[in-house]
TORKOL-4160 file (C-alpha; in steps of 0.2 Angstrom, whole numbers, padded with zeros to 4 digits, m for minus):
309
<pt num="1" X="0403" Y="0516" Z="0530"/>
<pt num="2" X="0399" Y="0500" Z="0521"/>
<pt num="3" X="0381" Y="0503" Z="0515"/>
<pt num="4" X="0367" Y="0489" Z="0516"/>
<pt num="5" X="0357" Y="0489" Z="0500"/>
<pt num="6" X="0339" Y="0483" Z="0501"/>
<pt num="7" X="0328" Y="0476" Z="0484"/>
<pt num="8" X="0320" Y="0493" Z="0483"/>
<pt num="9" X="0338" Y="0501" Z="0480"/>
<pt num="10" X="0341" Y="0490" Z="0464"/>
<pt num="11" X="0335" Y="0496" Z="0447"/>
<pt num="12" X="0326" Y="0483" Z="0433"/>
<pt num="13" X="0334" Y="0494" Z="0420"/>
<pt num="14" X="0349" Y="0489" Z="0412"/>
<pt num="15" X="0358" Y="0502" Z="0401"/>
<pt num="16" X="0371" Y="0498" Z="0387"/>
<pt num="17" X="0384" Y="0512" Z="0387"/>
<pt num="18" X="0397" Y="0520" Z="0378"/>
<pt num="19" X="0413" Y="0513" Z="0385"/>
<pt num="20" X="0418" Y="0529" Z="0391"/>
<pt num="21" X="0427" Y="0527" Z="0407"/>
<pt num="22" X="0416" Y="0542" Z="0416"/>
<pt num="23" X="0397" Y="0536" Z="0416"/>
<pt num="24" X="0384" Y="0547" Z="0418"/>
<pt num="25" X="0371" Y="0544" Z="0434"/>
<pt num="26" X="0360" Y="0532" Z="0422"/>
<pt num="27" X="0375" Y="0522" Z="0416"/>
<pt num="28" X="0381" Y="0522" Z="0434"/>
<pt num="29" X="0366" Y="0515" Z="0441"/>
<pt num="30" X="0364" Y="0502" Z="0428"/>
<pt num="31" X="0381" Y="0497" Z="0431"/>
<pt num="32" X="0379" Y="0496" Z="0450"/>
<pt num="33" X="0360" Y="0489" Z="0446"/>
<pt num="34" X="0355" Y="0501" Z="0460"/>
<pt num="35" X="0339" Y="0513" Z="0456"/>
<pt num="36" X="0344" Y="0532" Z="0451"/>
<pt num="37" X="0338" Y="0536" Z="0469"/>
<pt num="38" X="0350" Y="0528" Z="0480"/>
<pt num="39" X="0364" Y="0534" Z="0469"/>
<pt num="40" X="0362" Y="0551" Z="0471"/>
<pt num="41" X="0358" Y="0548" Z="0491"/>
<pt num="42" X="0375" Y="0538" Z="0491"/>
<pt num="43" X="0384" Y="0553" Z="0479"/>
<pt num="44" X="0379" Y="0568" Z="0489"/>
<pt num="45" X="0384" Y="0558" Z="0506"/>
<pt num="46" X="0402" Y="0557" Z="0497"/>
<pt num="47" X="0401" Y="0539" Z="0499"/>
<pt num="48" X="0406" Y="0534" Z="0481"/>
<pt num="49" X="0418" Y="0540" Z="0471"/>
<pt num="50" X="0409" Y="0555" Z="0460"/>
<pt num="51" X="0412" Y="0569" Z="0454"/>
<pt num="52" X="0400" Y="0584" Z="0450"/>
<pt num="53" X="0403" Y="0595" Z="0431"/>
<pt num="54" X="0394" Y="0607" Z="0424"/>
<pt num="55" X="0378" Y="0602" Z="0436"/>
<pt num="56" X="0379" Y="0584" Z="0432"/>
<pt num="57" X="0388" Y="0571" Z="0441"/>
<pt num="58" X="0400" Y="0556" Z="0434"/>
<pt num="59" X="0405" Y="0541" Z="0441"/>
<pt num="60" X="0425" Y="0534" Z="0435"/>
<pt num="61" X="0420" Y="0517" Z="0430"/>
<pt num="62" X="0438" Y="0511" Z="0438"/>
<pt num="63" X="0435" Y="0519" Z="0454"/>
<pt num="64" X="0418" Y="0511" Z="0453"/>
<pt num="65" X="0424" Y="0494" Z="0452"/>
<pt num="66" X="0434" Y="0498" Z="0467"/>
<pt num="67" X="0422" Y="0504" Z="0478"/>
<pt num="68" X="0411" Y="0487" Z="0474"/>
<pt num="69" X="0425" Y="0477" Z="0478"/>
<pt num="70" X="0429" Y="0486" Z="0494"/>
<pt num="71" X="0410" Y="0484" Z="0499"/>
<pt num="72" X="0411" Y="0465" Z="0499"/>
<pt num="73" X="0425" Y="0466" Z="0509"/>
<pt num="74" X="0437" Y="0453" Z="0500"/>
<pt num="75" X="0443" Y="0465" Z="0487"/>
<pt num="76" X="0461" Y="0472" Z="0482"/>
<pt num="77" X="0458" Y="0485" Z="0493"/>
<pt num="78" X="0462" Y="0473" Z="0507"/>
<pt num="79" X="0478" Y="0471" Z="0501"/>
<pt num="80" X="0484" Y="0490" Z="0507"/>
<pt num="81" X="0482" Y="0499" Z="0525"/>
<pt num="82" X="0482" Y="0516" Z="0525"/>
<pt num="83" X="0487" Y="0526" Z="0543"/>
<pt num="84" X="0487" Y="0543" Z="0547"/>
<pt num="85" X="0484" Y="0553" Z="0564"/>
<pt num="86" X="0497" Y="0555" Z="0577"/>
<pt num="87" X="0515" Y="0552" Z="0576"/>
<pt num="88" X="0523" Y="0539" Z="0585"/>
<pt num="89" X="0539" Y="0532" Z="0586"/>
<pt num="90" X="0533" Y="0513" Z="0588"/>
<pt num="91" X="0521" Y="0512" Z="0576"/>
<pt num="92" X="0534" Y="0521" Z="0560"/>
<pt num="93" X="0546" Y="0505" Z="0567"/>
<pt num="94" X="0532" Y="0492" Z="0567"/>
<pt num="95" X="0526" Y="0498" Z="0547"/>
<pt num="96" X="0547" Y="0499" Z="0542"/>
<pt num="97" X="0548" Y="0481" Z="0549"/>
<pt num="98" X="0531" Y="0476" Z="0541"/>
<pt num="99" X="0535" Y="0482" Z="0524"/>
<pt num="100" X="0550" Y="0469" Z="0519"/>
<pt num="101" X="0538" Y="0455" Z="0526"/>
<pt num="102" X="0525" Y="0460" Z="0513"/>
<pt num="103" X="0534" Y="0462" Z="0499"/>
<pt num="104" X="0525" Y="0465" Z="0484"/>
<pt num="105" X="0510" Y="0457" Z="0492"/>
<pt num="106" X="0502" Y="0472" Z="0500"/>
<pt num="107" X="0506" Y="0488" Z="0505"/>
<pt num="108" X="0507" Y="0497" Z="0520"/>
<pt num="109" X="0511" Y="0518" Z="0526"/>
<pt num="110" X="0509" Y="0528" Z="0537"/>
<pt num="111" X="0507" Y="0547" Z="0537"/>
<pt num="112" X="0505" Y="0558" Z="0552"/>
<pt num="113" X="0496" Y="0572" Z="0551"/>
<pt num="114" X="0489" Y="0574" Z="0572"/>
<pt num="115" X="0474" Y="0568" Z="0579"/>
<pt num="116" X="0459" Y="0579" Z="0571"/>
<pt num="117" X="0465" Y="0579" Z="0555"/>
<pt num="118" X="0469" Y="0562" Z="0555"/>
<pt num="119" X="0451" Y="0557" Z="0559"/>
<pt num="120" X="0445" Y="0571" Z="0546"/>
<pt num="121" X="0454" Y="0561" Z="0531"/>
<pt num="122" X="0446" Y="0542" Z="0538"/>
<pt num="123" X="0431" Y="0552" Z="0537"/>
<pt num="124" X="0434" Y="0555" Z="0521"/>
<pt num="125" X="0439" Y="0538" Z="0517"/>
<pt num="126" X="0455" Y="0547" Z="0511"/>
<pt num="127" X="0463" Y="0535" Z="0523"/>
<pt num="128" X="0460" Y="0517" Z="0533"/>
<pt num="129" X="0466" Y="0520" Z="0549"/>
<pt num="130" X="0467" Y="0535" Z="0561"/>
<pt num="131" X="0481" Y="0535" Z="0578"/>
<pt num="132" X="0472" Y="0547" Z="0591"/>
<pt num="133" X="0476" Y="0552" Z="0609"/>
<pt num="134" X="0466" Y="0565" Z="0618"/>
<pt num="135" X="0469" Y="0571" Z="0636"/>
<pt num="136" X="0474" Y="0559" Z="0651"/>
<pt num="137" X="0471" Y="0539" Z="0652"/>
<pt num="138" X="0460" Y="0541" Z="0667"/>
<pt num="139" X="0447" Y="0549" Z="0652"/>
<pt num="140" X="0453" Y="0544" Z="0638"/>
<pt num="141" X="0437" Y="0531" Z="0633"/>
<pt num="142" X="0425" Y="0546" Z="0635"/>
<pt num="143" X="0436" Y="0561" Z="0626"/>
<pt num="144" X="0440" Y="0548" Z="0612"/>
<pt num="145" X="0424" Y="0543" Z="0611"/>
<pt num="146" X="0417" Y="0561" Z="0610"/>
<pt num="147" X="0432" Y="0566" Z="0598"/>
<pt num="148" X="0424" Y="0553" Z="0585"/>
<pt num="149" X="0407" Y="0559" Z="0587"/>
<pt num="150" X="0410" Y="0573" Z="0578"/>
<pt num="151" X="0412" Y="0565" Z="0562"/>
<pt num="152" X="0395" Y="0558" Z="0554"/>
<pt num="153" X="0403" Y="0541" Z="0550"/>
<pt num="154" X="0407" Y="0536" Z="0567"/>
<pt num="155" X="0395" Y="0521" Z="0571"/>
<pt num="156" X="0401" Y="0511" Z="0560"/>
<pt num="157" X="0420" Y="0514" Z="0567"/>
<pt num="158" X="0429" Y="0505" Z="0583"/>
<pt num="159" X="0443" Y="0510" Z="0592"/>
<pt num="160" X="0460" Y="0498" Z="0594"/>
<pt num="161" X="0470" Y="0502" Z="0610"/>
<pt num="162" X="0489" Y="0500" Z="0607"/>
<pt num="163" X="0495" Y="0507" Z="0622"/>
<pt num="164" X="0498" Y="0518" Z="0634"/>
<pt num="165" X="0510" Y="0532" Z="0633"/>
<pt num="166" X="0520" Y="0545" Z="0644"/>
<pt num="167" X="0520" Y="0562" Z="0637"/>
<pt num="168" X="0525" Y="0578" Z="0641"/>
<pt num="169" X="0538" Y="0588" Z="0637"/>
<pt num="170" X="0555" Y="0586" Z="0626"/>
<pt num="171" X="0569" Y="0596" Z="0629"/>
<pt num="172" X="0585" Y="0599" Z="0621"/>
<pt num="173" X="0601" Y="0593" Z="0624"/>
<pt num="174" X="0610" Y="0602" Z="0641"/>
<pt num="175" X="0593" Y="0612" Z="0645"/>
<pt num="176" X="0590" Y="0610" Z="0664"/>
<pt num="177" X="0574" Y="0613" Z="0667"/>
<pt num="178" X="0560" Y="0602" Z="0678"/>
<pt num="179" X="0545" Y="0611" Z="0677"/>
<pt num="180" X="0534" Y="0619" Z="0661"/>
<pt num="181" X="0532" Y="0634" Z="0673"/>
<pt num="182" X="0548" Y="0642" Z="0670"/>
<pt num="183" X="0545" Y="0637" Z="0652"/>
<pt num="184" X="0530" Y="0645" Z="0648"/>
<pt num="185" X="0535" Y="0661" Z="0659"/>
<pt num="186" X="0554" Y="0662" Z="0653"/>
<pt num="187" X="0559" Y="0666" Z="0635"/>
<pt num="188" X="0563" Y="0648" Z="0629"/>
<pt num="189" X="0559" Y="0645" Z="0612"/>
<pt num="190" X="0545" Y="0632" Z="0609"/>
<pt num="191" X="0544" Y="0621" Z="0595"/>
<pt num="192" X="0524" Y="0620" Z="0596"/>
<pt num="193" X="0514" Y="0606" Z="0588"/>
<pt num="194" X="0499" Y="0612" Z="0577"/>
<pt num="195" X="0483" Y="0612" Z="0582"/>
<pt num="196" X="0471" Y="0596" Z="0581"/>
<pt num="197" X="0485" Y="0588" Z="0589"/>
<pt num="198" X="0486" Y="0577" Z="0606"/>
<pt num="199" X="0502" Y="0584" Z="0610"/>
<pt num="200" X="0497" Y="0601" Z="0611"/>
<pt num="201" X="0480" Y="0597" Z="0618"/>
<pt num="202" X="0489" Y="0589" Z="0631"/>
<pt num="203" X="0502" Y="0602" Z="0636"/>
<pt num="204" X="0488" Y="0614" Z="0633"/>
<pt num="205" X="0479" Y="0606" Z="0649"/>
<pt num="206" X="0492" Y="0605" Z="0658"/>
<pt num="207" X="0500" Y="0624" Z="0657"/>
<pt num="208" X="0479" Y="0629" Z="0662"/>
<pt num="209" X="0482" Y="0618" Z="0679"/>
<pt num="210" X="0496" Y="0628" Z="0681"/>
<pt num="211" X="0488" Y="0644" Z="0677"/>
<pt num="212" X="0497" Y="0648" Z="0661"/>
<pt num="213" X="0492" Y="0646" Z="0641"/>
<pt num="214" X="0503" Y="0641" Z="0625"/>
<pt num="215" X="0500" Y="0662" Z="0621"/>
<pt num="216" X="0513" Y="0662" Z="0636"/>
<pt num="217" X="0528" Y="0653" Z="0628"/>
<pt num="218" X="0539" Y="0659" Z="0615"/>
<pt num="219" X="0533" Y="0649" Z="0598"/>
<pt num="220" X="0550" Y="0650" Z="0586"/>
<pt num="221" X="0541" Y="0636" Z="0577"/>
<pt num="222" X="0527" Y="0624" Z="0572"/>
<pt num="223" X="0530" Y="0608" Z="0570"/>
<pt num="224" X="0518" Y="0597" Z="0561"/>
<pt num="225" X="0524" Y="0580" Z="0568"/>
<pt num="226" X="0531" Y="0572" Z="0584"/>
<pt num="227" X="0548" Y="0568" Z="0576"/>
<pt num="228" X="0548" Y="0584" Z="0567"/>
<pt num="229" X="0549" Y="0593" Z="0583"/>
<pt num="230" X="0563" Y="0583" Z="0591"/>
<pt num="231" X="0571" Y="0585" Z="0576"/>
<pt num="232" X="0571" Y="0604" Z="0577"/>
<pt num="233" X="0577" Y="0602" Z="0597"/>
<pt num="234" X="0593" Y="0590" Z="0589"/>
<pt num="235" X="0599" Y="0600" Z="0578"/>
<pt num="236" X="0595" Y="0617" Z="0594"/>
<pt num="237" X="0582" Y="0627" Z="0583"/>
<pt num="238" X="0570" Y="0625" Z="0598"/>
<pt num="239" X="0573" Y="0621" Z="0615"/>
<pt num="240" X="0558" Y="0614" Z="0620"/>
<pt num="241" X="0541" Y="0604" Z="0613"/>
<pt num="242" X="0526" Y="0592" Z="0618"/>
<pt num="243" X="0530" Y="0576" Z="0615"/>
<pt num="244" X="0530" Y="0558" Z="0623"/>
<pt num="245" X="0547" Y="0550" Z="0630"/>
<pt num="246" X="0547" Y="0537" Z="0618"/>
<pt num="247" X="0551" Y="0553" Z="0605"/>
<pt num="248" X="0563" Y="0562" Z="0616"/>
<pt num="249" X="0574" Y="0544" Z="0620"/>
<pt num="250" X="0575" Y="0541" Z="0601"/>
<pt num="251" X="0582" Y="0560" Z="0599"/>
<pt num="252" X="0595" Y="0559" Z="0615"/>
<pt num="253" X="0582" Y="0574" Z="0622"/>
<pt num="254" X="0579" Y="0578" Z="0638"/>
<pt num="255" X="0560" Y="0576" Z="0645"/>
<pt num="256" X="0549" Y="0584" Z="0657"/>
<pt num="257" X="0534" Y="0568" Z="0662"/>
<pt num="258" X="0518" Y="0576" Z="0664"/>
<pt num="259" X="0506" Y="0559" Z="0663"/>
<pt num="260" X="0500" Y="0543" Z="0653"/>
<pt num="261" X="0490" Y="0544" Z="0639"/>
<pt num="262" X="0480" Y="0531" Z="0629"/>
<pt num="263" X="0486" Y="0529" Z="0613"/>
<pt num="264" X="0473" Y="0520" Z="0600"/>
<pt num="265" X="0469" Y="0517" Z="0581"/>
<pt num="266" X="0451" Y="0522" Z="0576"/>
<pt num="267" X="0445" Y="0514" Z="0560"/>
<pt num="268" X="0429" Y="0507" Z="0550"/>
<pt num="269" X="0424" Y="0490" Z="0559"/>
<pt num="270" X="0427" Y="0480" Z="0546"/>
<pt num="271" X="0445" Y="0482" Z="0545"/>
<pt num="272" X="0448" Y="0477" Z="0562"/>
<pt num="273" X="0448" Y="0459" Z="0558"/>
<pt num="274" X="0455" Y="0461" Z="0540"/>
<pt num="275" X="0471" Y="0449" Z="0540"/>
<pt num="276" X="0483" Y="0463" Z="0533"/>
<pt num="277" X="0478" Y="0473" Z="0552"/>
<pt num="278" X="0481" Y="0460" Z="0562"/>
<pt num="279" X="0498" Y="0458" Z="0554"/>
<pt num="280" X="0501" Y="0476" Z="0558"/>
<pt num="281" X="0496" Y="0471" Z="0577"/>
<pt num="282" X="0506" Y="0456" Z="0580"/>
<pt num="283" X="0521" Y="0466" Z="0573"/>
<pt num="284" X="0519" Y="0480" Z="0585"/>
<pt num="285" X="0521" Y="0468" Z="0599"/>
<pt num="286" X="0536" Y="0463" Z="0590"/>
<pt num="287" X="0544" Y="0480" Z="0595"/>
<pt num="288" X="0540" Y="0477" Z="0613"/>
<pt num="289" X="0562" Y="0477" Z="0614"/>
<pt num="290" X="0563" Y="0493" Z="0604"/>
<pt num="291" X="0548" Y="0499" Z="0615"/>
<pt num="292" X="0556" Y="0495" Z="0632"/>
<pt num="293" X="0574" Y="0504" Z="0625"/>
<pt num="294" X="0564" Y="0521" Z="0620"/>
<pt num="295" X="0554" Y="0520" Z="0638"/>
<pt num="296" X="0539" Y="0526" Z="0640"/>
<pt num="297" X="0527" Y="0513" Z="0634"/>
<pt num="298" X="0517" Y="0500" Z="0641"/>
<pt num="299" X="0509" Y="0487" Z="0629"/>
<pt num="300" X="0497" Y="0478" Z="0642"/>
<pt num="301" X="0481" Y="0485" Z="0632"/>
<pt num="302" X="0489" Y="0482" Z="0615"/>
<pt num="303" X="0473" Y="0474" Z="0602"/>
<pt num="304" X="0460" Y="0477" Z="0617"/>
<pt num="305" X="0444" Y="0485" Z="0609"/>
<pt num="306" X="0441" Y="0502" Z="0619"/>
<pt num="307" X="0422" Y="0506" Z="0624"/>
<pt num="308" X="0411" Y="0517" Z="0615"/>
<pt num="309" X="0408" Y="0526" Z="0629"/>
């Protein structure tokens, strides 16, 4: 959250210090010509870089400097983007394609980590943007919605749609199974994805319409990303796992459709309209072919901004 300072944040005192490159509260909210006050509201909220020794807290002058510069939004944090969240096929194509056009000039990566944990590192500014999906497309505004309100920071976020996805069930190669009924009740072994994740949340909903549970199947493994646990189906360490089709197509896998899912990016507002994410946009719509090979993808919603609701 980018925080709006008043005149009664700002402190009349200025204070020489030491050049030491940790500055003590005092130093800190000299240097920041905020009041002693507001720095420790803006400390404990873990809304600038600090660090609390022996009792006392200090502020890494460097680290400062880049928090200033990423308050006025036109600093050399704008040149990097950050993605964690789910996994997705498209999107790690769209950041290896975006990387050679940036050169040197900025910087972007992505690191899935599932939904939940995903959205617990942007709210810890550990990262920019989040991937989320969460249940059906029908409800997806609301669950998403209600998945970022569990984080303190989330009115100042907004939510990018990318697309919309089909997900289910991947299968390995020669398995010839058509429902996740005789997968749950059988003894096929199930890469399952962790929990926090879409995936699994979706399966999840879907074995309880059918009167089962994920403490049904036979997990042999857990898989902590989408490709992760095709990968373990290729190579026949698992015969079964959530996933979408675009995953089991890039794989050779088998796939058992189960519905449509929204697929979006969560993020502080401000990033929305940086010119780094909107690069990162127009080259997802430049997979559209790669989208269309994989299957499973429809990219009318792509840059729509989802509702709040």
């Amino acid at each position: 959250m980018a925080y709006r300072l008043t005149v009664a944040d700002l402190a009349p005192m200025q204070v020489t210090d030491d050049g030491s490159p940790n500055l003590t509260a005092r130093q800190a909210a000299a240097y920041l010509h905020l009041n002693e006050k507001k720095l420790y509201e803006l400390a404990n909220a873990h809304e600038i870089p600090a660090a609390r020794v022996g009792g006392k807290w200090l502020f890494p002058r460097a680290l400062l400097d880049d928090w200033l510069r990423e308050q006025a939004h036109g600093g050399v944090l704008t040149d990097r983007l950050l993605i964690t969240g789910s996994d997705d096929p498209l999107l790690s194509a769209t950041v290896s394609a975006l990387a050679p056009q940036l050169g040197a000039d900025a910087y972007v990566a992505y690191s899935p980590t599932g939904t939940l944990p995903g959205l617990a590192l942007l709210a810890a500014r550990k990262a920019n943007v989040c991937a989320i999906h969460w249940g059906g497309v029908d409800t997806s505004s609301t669950q998403h919605a209600m998945l970022l309100r569990r984080f303190a920071a989330h009115p100042g976020w907004a939510r990018i749609r990318l697309a919309h996805r089909e997900q289910g069930v991947m299968l390995r190669r020669g398995l010839d199974v058509d429902a996740i009924e005789t997968l749950a009740a059988f003894d096929y072994r199930w890469a399952m994805r962790s929990a926090g994740t879409g995936s699994r949340h979706f399966l999840e909903s879907a074995l309880a319409s059918r009167g089962f549970d994920v403490g049904d199947c036979t997990i042999v493994a857990e898989a902590h990303g989408e490709r992760e646990a095709a990968g373990l189906l290729a190579r026949e360490e698992a015969d079964c796992a959530p996933g979408t089709r675009a995953a089991a197509s890039e794989f050779g896998l088998g796939f058992i459709a189960l519905g449509w899912e929204a697929f979006e990016l969560a993020m502080p507002r401000d990033i929305v309209f940086r010119k780094l994410f909107q690069q990162l946009l127009q080259a997802y719509r430049a997979c559209t072919p790669l989208a269309d090979r994989l299957g499973g993808y429809d990219l009318g919603p792509l840059g729509q901004i989802a509702s709040s609701d």
